[in-house]
C-alpha positions in Angstrom: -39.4 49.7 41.6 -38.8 47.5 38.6 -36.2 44.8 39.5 -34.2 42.9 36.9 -35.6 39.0 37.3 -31.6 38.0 36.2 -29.9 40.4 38.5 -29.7 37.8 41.5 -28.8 34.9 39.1 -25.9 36.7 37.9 -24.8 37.6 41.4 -24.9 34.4 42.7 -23.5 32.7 39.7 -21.1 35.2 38.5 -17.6 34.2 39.3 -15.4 36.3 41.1 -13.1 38.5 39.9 -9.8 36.9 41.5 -11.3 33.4 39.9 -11.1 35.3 36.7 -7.8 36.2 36.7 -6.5 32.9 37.8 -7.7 31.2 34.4 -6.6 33.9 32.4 -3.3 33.4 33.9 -3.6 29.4 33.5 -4.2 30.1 29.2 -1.3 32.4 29.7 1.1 29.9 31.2 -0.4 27.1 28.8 0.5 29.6 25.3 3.8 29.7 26.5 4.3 26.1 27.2 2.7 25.7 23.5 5.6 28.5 22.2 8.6 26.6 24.2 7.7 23.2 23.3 7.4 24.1 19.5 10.8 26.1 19.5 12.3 23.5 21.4 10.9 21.0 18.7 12.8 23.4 15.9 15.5 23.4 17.8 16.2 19.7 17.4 14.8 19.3 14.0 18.0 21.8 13.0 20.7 19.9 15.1 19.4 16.9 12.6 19.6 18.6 10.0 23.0 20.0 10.3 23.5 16.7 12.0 22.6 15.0 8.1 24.3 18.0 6.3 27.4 17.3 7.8 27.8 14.1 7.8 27.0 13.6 4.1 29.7 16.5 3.3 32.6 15.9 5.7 32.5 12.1 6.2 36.0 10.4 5.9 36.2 7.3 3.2 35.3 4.0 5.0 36.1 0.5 3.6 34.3 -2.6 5.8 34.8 -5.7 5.8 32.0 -7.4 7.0 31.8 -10.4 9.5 28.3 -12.5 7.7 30.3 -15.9 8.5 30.7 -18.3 5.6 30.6 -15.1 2.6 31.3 -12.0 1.3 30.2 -8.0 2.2 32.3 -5.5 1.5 31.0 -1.8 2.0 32.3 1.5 0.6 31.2 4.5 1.7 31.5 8.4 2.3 29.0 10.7 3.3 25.5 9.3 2.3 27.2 7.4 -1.3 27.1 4.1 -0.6 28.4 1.0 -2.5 28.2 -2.8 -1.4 29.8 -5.3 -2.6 28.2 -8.9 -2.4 25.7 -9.3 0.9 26.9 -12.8 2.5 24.8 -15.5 3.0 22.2 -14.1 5.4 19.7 -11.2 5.5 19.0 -10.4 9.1 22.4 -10.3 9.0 23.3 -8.1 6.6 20.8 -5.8 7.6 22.7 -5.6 11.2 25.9 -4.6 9.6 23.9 -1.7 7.3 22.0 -0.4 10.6 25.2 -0.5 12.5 27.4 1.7 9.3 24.7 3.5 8.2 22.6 6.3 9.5 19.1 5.6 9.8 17.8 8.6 7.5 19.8 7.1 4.6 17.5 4.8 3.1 19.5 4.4 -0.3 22.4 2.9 -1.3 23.8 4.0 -4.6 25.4 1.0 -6.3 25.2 -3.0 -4.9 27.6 -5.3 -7.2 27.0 -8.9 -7.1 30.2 -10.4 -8.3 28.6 -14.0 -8.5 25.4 -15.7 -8.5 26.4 -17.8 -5.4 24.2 -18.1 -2.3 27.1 -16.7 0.3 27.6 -13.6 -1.9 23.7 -12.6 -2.9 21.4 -14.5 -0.3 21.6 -11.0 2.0 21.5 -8.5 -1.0 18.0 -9.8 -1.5 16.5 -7.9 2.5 18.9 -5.5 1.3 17.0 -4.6 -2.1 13.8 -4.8 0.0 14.4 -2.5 2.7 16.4 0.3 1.0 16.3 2.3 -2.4 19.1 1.1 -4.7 20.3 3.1 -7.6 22.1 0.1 -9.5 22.5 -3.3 -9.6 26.0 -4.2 -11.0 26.4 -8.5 -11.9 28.2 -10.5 -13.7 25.3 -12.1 -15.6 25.9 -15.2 -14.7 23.0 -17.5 -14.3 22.4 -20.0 -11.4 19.2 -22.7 -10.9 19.1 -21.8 -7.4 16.1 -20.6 -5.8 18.0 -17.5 -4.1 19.4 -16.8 -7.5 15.6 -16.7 -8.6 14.5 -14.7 -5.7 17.4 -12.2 -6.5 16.2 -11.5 -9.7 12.5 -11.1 -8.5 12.9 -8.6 -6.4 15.2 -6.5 -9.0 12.4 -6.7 -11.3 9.8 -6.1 -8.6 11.7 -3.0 -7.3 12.8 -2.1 -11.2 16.0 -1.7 -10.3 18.4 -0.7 -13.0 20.9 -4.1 -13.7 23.6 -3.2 -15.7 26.6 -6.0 -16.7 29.8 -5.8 -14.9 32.6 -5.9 -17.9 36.1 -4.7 -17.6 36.7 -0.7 -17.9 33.5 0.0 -15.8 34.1 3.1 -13.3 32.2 4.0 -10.3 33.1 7.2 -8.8 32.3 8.2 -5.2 33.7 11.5 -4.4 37.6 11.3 -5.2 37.7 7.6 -5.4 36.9 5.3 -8.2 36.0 1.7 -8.4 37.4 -0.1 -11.8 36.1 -3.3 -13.0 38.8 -4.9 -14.2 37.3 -8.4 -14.7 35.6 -10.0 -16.7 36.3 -8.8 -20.4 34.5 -7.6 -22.7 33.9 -10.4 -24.8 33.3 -13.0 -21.7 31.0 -15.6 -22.3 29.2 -16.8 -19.2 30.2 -20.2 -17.8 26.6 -21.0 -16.0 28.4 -24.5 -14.2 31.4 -22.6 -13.1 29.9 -19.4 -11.2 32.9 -18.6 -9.9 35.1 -18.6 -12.8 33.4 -15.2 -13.7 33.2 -13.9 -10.5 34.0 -9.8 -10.9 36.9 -8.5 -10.0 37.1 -4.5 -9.1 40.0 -2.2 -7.3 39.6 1.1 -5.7 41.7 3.5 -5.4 41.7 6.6 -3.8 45.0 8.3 -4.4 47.7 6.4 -3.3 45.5 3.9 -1.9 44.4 1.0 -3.0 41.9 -2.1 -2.1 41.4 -5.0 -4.9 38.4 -7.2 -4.3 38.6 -10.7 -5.8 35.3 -11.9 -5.0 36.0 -15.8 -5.6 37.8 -15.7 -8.4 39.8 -18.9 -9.2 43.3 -19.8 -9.6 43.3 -21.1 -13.2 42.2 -17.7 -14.5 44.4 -15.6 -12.8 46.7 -15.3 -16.1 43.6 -13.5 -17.5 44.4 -11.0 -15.0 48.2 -10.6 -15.3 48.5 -7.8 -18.9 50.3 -4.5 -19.1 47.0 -3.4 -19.2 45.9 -4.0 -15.5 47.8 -2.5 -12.6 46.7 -4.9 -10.0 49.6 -3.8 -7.2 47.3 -2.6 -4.2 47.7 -2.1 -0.4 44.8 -4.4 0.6 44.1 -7.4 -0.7 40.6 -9.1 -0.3 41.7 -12.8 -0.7 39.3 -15.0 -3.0 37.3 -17.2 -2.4 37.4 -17.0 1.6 41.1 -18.4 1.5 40.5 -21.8 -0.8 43.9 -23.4 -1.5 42.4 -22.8 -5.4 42.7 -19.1 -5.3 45.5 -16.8 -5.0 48.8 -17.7 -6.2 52.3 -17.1 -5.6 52.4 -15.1 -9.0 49.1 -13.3 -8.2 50.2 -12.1 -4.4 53.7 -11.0 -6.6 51.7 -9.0 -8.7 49.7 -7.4 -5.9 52.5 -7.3 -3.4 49.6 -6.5 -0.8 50.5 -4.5 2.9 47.9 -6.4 4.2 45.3 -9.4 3.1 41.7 -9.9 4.3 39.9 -12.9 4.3 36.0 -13.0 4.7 35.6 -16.6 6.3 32.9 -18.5 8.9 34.8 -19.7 11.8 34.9 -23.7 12.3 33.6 -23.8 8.7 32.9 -27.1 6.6 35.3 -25.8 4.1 38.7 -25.8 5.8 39.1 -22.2 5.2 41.1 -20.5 4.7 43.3 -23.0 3.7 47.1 -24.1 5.3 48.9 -23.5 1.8 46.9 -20.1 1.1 48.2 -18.9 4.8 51.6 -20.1 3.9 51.9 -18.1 1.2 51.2 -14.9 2.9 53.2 -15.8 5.6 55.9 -16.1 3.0 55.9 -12.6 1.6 55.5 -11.3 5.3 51.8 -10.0 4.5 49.5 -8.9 7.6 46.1 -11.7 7.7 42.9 -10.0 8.7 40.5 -12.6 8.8 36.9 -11.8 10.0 36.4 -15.2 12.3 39.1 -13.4 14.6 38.3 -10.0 13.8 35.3 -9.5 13.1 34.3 -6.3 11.2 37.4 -4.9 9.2 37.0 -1.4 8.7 39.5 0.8 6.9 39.6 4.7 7.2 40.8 7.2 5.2 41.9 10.2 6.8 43.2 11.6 3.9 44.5 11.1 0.1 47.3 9.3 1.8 46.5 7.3 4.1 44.0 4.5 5.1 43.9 3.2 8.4 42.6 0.2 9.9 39.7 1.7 12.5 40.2 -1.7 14.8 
């Protein structure tokens, strides 16, 4: 009889059946793993994204005050709209304050105003402008020699960034609240030796609320400030010029008749900042003295239309 010369190879080498079954089950098992680990993968790709979705459509109103030592950085934001005012002296730390406020998908922020070309108010918007998208670049126009100046407007151009000039009657909205430049006019003509003799001047106000930043903005030009035309009462006052004994007046702090003042100042400082007079005169009118070398981070909350709360 003929015999089949592969018939004993395939016995001896032919699996058996039970071995069979016990890798069909092991593709079985590993589809399903492949099914459960991709739904589980959906499944937390949607929490973010409703995470994102709500978060840039029900977040309150936030005013911060950062702490960058000697300097200014003020933050406004709701939702994913973002405005920052001046960046203190110091990138890395600047950069802490944004990572700590800011969630780390949102890599823009709409509008940056530099209200003066001076070192403690733009050295940190320059990491800033490198490591997320701006919109808009809001200045003064003032011009300084310094090398941060020049590296300020080197990265604007490299990024092309749209700079537009700060001038009275400018409004930034964001949401229900607007930002007003009030200062400076129209007609200013830059003063290059005094940079803070320009320095802008902006109030927001969100219903019956109200925050006026003064970036450093000196005494002697207060009375530039004081026309029918400029409602300058608020309920928080960011104090120029990190408390200098030439900012700030007794006439100004009438005008603004603030609830409570903040001032953005370096503790043990080579200034003397904030100053004895300038802490006098808010004592005087009973006014409540944030300052950010005791505080640290101010950060205002608004809740609603009505009120804004102080979140420390």
């Amino acid at each position: 009889m003929f015999q089949d010369p592969y018939s004993k190879i395939d016995a001896e080498t032919r699996l058996p059946a039970r071995h069979g079954k016990f890798s069909m089950t092991k593709v079985d098992m590993f589809s399903k793993k492949s099914i459960y680990f991709l739904l589980i993968s959906l499944l937390v790709i949607s929490l973010i994204l409703a995470g994102i979705i709500w978060h840039s459509q029900n977040q309150k109103l936030k005013i911060i005050f950062f702490d960058v030592g000697q300097g200014d950085a003020v933050m406004i934001s709701q939702g994913q709209n973002q405005i920052l005012i001046d960046g203190g002296p110091s990138g890395q730390k600047e950069m802490e304050k944004l990572g700590k406020y800011i969630p780390f998908w949102d890599r823009k922020i709409e509008i940056v105003i530099a209200t003066h070309p001076d070192q403690d108010h733009i050295g940190g918007l320059i990491d800033v402008m490198k490591n997320y998208k701006i919109g808009k670049v809001i200045d003064n126009s003032t011009e300084n020699d310094s090398q941060v100046y020049k590296k300020y407007l080197e990265i604007i151009g490299e990024k092309n960034i749209e700079r537009l000039k700060g001038r009275e009657g400018m409004n930034i909205k964001i949401k229900d609240a607007d930002l007003k430049i009030i200062y400076p006019s129209l007609t200013l003509v830059n003063n290059s030796k005094d940079t803070n003799a320009d320095s802008i001047v902006a109030k927001l106000t969100y219903d019956q609320n109200s925050f006026l930043f003064m970036g450093d903005f000196p005494l002697e030009k207060e009375g530039a400030l004081f026309s029918d035309k400029f409602d300058l009462s608020s309920k928080v006052l960011k104090v120029s010029h990190h408390g200098s004994k030439n900012a700030t007046s007794q006439e100004f702090l009438n005008k603004v008749s603030p609830t409570d003042a903040i001032i953005s100042v370096g503790k043990n400082n080579s200034y003397g900042h904030p100053a004895g007079e300038l802490l006098e005169r808010l004592k005087a009118k009973k006014i409540n003295i944030l300052r950010t070398d005791e505080k640290g981070d101010v950060e205002y909350i608004c809740k609603n239309l009505f009120s804004c709360q102080m979140a420390n």
